[in-house]
C-alpha positions in Angstrom: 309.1 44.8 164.3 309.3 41.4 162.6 305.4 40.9 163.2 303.3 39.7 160.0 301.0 42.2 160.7 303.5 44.8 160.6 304.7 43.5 157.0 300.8 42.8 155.5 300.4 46.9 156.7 303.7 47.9 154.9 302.7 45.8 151.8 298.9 47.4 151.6 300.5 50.9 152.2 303.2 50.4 149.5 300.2 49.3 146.9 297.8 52.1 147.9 300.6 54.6 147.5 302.0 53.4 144.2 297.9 53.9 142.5 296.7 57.1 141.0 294.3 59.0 139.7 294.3 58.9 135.3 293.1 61.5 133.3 291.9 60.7 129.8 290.4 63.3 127.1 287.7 61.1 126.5 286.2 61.8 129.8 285.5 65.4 128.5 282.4 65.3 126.5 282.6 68.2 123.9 279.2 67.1 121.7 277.8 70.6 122.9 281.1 72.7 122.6 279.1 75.7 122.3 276.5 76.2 125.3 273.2 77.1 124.2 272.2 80.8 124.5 275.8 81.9 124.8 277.2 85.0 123.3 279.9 85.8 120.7 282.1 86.6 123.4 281.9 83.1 125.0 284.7 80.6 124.0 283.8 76.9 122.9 283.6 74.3 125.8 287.1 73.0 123.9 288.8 75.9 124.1 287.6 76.8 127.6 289.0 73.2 129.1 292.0 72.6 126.6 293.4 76.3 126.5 295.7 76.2 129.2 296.7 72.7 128.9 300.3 72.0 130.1 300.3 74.7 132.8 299.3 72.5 135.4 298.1 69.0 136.2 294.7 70.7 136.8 294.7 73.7 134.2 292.6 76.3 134.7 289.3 77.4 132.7 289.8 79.8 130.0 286.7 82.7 130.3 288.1 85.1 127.9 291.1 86.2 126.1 292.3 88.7 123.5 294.4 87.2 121.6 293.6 86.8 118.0 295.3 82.8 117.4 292.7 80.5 116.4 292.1 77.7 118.9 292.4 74.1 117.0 289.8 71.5 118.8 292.0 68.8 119.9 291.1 65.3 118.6 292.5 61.8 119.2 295.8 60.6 120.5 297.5 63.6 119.6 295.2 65.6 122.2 297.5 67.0 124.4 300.5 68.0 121.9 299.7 71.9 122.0 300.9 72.6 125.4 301.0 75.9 127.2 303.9 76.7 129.9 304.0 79.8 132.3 306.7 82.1 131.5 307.8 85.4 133.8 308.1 88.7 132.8 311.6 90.9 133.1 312.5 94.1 131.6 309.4 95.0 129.8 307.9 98.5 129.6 304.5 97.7 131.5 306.8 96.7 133.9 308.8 99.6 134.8 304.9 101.1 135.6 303.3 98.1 136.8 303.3 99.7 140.2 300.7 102.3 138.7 299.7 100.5 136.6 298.0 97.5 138.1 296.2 99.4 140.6 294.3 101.1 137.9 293.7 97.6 136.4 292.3 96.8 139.7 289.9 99.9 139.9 288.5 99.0 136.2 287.4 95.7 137.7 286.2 96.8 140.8 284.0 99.5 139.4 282.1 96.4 137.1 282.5 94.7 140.2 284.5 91.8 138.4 285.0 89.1 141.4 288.6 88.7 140.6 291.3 86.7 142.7 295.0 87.7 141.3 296.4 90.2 138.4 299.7 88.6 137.0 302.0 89.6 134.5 303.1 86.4 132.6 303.6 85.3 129.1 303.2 81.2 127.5 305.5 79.2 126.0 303.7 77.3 124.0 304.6 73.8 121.9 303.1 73.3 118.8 304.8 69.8 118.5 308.1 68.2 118.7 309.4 69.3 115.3 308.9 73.3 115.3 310.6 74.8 117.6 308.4 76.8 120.6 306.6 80.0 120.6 306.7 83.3 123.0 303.2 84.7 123.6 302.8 88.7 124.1 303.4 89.6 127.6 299.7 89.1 128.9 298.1 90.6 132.2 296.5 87.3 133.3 293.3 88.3 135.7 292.2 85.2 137.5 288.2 85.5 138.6 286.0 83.3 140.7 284.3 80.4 138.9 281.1 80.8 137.2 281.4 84.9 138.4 282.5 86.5 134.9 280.8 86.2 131.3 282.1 86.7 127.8 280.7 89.5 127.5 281.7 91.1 130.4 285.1 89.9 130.2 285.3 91.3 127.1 284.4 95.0 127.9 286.4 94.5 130.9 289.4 93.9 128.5 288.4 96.4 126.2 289.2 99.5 129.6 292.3 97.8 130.2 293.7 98.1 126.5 292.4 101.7 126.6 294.4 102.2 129.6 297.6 100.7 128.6 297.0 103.2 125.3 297.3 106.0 127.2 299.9 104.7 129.2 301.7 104.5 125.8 301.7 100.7 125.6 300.8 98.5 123.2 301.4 94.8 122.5 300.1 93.2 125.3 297.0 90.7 125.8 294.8 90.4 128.5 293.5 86.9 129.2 290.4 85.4 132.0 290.8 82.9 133.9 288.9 80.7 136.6 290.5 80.7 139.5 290.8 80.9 143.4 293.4 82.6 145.8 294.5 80.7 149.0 296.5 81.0 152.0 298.4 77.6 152.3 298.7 75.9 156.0 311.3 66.2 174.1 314.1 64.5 172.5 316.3 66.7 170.1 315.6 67.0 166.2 317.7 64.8 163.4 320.7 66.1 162.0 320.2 65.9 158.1 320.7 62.7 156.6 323.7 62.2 154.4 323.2 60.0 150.7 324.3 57.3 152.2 322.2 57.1 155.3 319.2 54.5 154.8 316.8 56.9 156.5 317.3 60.0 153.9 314.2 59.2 151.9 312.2 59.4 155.3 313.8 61.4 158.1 313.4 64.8 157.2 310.5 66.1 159.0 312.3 65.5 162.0 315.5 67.2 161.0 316.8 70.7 161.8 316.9 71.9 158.3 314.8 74.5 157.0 311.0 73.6 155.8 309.9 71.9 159.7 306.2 70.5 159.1 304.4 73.0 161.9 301.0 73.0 163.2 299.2 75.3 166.3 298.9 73.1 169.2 295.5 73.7 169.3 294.6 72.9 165.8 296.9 70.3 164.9 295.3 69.1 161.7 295.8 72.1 159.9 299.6 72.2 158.7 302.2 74.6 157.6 305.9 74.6 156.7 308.4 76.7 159.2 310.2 79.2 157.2 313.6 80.3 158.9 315.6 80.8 161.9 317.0 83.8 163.7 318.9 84.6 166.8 318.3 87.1 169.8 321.1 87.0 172.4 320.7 83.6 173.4 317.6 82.3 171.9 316.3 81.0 169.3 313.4 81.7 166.8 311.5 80.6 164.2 309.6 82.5 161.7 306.3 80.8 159.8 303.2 83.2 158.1 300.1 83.6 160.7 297.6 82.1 159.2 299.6 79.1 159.6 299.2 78.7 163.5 296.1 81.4 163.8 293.0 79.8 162.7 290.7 81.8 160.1 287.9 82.2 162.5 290.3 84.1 165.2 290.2 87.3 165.4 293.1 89.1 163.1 294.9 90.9 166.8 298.1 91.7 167.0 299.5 88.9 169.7 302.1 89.1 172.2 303.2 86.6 174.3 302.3 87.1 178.0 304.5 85.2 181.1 301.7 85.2 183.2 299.1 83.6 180.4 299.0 80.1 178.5 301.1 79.6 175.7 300.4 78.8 172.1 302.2 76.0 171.9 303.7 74.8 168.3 303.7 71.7 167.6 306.4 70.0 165.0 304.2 67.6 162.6 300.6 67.9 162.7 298.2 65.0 163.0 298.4 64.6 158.9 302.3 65.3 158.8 302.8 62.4 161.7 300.5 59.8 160.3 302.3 60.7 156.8 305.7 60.5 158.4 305.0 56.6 159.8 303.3 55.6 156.7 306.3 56.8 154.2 308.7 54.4 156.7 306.6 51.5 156.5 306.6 52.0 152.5 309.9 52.6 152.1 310.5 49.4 154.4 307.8 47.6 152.3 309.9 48.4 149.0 313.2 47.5 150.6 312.1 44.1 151.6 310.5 43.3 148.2 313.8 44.6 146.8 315.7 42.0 148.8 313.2 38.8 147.8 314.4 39.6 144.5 317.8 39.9 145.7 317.5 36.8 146.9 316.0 34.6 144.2 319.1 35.9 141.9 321.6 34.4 144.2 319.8 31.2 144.3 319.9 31.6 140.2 323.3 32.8 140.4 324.9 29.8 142.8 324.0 27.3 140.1 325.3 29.4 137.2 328.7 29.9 139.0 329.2 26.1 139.8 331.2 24.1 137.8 334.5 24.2 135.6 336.4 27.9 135.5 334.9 29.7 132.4 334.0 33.0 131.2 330.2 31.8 132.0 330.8 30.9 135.3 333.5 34.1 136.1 331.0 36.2 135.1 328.4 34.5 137.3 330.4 34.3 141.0 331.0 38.3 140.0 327.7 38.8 139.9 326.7 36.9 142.7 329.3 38.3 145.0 327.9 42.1 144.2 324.5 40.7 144.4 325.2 39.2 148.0 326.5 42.9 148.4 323.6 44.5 147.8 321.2 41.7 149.6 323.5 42.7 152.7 323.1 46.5 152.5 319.3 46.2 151.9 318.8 44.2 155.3 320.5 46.9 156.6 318.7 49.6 155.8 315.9 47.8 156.6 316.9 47.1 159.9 318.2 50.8 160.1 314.2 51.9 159.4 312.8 49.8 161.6 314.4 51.1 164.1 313.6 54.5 163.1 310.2 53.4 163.2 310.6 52.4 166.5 312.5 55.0 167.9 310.8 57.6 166.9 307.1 56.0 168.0 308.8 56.5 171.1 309.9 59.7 171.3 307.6 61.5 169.2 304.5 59.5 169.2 302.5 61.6 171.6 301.3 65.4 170.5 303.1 66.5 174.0 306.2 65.1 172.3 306.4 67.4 169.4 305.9 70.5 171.3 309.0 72.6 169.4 308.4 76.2 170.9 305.6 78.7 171.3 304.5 82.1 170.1 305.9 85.0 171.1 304.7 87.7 168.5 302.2 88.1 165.5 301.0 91.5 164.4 297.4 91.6 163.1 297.5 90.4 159.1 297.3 93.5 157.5 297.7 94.6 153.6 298.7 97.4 151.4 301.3 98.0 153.7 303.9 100.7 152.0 306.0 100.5 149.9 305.1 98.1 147.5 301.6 96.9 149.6 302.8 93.2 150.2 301.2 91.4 152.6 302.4 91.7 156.7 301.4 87.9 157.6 303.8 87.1 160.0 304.4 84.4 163.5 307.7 84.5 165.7 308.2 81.6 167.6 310.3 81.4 170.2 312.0 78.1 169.9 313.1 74.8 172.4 316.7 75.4 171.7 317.7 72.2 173.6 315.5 70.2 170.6 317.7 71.8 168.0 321.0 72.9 168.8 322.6 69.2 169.5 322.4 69.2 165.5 321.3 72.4 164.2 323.2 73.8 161.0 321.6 77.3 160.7 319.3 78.4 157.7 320.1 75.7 155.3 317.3 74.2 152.6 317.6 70.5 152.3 317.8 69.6 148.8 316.2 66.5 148.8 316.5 63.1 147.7 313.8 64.0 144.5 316.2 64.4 142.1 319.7 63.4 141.3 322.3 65.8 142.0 323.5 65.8 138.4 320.1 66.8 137.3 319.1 69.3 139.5 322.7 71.4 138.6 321.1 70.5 135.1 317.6 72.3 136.2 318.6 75.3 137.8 321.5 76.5 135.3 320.9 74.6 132.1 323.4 76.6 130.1 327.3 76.2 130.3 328.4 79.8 130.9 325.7 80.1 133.7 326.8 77.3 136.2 329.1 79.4 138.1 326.4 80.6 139.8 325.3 77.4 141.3 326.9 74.9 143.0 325.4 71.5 144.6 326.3 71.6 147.8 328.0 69.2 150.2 325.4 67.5 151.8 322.6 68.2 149.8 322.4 71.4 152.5 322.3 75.0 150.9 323.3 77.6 153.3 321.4 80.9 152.7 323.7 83.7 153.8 322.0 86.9 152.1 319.0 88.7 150.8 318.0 88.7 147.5 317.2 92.7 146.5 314.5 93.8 144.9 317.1 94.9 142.2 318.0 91.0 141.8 313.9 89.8 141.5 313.3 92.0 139.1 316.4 92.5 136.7 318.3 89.0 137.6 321.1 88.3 135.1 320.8 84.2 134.7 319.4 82.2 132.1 316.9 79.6 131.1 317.4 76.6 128.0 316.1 79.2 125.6 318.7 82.1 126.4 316.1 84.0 127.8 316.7 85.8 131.6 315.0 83.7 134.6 315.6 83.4 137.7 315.4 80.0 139.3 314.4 79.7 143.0 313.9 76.9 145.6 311.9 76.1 148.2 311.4 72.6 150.8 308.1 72.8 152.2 306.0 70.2 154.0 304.0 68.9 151.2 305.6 69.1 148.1 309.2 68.7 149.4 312.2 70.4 147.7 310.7 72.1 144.2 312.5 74.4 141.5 310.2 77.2 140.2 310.7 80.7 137.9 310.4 83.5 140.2 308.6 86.7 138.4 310.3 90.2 137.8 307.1 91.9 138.3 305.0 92.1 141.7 301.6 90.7 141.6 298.3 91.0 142.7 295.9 89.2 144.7 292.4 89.3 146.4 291.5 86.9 148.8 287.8 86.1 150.0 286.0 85.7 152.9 282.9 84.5 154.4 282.0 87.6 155.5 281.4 88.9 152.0 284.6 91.0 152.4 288.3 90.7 150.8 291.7 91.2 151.5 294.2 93.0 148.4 297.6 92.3 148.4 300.9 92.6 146.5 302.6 89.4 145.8 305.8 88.3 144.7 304.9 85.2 141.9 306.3 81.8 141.4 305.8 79.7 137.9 306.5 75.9 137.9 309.2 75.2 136.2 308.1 73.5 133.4 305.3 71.8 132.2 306.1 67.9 133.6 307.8 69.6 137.1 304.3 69.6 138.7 303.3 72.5 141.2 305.9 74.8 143.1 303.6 74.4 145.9 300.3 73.0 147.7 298.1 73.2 150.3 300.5 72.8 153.7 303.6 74.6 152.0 302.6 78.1 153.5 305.7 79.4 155.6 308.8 78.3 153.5 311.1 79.9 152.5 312.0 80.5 148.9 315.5 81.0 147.8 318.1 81.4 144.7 320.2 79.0 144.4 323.3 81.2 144.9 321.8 80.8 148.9 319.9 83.8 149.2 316.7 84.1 151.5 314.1 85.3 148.4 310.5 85.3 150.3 308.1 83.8 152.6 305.3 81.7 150.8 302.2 82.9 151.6 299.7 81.1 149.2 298.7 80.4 145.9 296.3 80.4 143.0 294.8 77.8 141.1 291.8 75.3 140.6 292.5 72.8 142.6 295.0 72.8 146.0 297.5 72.9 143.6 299.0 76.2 142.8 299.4 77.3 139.1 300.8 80.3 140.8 303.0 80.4 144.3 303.2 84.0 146.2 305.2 84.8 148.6 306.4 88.1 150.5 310.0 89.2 149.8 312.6 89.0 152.1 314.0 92.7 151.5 310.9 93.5 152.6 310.0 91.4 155.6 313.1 91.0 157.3 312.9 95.3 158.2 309.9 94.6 160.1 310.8 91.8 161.8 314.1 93.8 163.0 312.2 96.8 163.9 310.2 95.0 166.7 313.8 92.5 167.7 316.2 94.9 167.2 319.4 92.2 167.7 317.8 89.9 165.3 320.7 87.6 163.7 320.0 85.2 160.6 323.0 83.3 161.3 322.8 81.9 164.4 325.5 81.0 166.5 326.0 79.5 169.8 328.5 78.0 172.1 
């Protein structure tokens, strides 16, 4: 492990993985902002780009909105100022009959055959700039479409039937926006025991630990990846629960599977081939880092030793303390060091082959179906029946890592900003929340915390394989989504929605995250993340299927189904 070539491949990993992509408003070229032969009910090029700045790192394209506040061009250094965050919806009229509601919504678009991906129910924050103080948009039905499928003009009428409808539903006040956008499903030695904040490996370990959000792939096609979701206990075994699509591949046919004794299994493996070659190359960074950490460390005490030589002063007191703590720290960075490399080593070893990661196989997925009553959320569902010896040496039941992303300090900060609202959530020991109940529908849509702003939100969590441990604003109102094939058909859903947190948080989710679970952070199993929406693999929108809901189903077909598994 003390090879040169070992060291030149951790330093080349470190650089490429410290370098990123830039994003500059020059690079948008707006010297045609209106597109030639273009109607009145096309927006400019500007406003179409720059509209929905904020919400995402890759905001989506405006199409067509109702709104009546003029759209301001943005110019210079102060481009990016106006910025636009995603807000959820609670206790709103068109919410108590969204339910009929959005079907009929749905019907009005179908019938111009509008090719549209999701119907949320949102509102934007928006920033003017740092002296005034921020702005609440209407509540806004917020209809993504596929790109280049919906003009103006037809938007325009199309917004026109769905302001007539809420009329005669009584209800006024509310916008309806367009938006470009595309609706995706996301995808034999024991497991780690979580690391503790003082364990060298914390930054790295995870995907081989037993906490919840497992990096999963199907044997069969390990390169696409998913995240498992929970754990549940039948007499003496032990499951895992993921979404199908995860471990099914599109092209399958959509059967209902049961595992057979006297067929092949469908093996499951933990870590893909993306999620192992990401694992190794994330040690040999964080090895990389260490040991330029410690050249430092080293060139100080060299500084240090002459500055502490000589006569007793307050100069040279100061300098042997400093060199003593410094020696400290050079000492505990060779260790961890050492600590990762083996790591590295260990878990070449034991993990290294595909055979190695086999974690359990599948024992039941019902055919994805949609619509299903009450509410029409999505049945996407995989039971796997699990290697208990891999796990229970250090399992610790459905607990979310919390992750070594943020400080403890500020994620209390994040998820209960306000004083009177942080005895609902306490960091846990361990950085290990235990989820012990489900979160009712009663809860989702009426939830009695806060955001900064005073205004009722309820925060939610979820670990998944790509974008780790994340905070996001979970929606009071069910929402909609239509997924495409390439089969010319579609698949209609209900869909419980997740906003970012904020406008510098980043996504909730991505591409891989599929499977995790997503809970409150008073520990309560919330829903199993299904997909997202967005322009790029990054979701401006999470869904997920609730808990209350899914949980039924999965007793009805194991009827001594446990979530809080216990063995001797």
């Amino acid at each position: 492990m003390n090879s040169s070539a070992f060291r030149q491949e951790c330093i080349a990993l470190a650089r490429q993985n410290s370098q990123g992509p830039t994003l500059s408003p020059s690079n948008v070229d707006f010297s045609d902002p209106i597109p030639s032969g273009s109607s009145p009910f096309d927006v400019s090029r500007a406003e179409a780009t720059f509209y929905y700045a904020g919400i995402s790192s890759s905001p989506p394209k405006l199409v067509f909105r109702t709104s009546k506040d003029p759209f301001v061009i943005p110019k210079g250094p102060e481009a990016y100022r106006c910025l636009k965050q995603l807000c959820p919806v609670y206790n709103h009229e068109l919410g108590d009959k969204w339910e009929d509601v959005c079907p009929k919504v749905r019907d009005i678009l179908d019938k111009q055959q509008a090719r549209f991906s999701t119907i949320d129910l949102v509102c934007f924050r928006t920033v003017l700039d740092e002296q005034m103080p921020a702005t609440l948009s209407p509540t806004t039905i917020w209809i993504g479409v596929l790109p280049d499928s919906l003009t103006g003009k037809d938007a325009s009428n199309l917004a026109k039937a769905i302001l007539a409808l809420l009329e005669d539903e009584g209800i006024t006040a509310v916008d309806v926006e367009f938006r470009e956008s595309v609706f995706r499903r996301s995808g034999s030695r024991e497991l780690y025991e979580p690391a503790s904040d003082l364990d060298a490996t914390r930054h790295v370990i995870d995907p081989l630990t037993t906490a919840l959000g497992l990096p999963i792939a199907a044997a069969k096609t390990p390169h696409f990846q998913g995240t498992m979701s929970f754990y549940f206990q039948v007499a003496n075994d032990l499951y895992g629960v993921t979404a199908r699509h995860v471990l099914f591949p599109a092209d399958e046919d959509n059967l209902d599977y049961t595992y057979n004794p006297s067929g092949p299994r469908k093996e499951v493996l933990l870590m893909g081939t993306k999620a192992w070659d990401h694992y190794l190359k994330s040690v040999q960074i964080k090895i990389r880092i260490l040991a330029t950490t410690a050249e430092i460390q080293e060139e100080s005490i060299e500084r240090l030793k002459g500055s502490a030589e000589g006569n007793t002063t307050p100069a040279t007191e100061k300098a042997r303390r400093e060199l003593r703590q410094t020696q400290e720290l050079l000492e505990g960075t060779n260790s961890a060091i050492n600590e990762l490399r083996e790591l590295y080593e260990q878990t070449k070893k034991d993990f290294g082959k595909p055979s190695q990661r086999v974690i359990g196989h599948i024992v039941w997925s019902p055919a994805i179906t949609v619509g299903t009553a009450p509410h029409g959320f999505t049945k996407d569902i995989c039971i796997i029946e699990l290697d208990k010896a891999r796990f229970l040496p250090n399992f610790k039941g459905n607990v979310i890592d919390l992750g070594t992303e943020m400080e403890a300090g500020e994620f209390v900060h994040k998820m209960y900003s306000r004083r009177e609202a942080q005895l609902g959530f306490k960091y846990p020991a361990g950085r290990l929340l235990q989820l012990r109940h489900i979160l009712t529908e009663d809860c989702m849509r009426h939830p009695n915390t806060r955001d900064h702003d005073g205004k009722n939100c309820l925060y939610v969590i979820k670990h998944g394989f790509t974008t780790l441990t994340t905070i996001g604003r979970a929606t009071g109102i069910f929402s909609y989504a239509r997924e495409y094939f390439a089969n010319q058909t579609h698949r209609d859903s209900a869909e419980w929605a997740i906003l970012p947190y904020d406008n510098d948080s980043g996504a909730f989710s991505k591409g891989g995250d599929s499977g995790s679970m997503i809970a409150s952070g008073t520990g309560e199993f919330g829903g199993l993340l299904t997909g997202g929406c967005g322009k790029t693999d990054s979701s401006d929108i999470t869904y997920a299927t609730p808990m209350f809901w899914l949980w039924p189903i999965i007793k009805a077909q194991y009827p001594g189904a446990n979530l809080y598994p216990g063995f001797n």
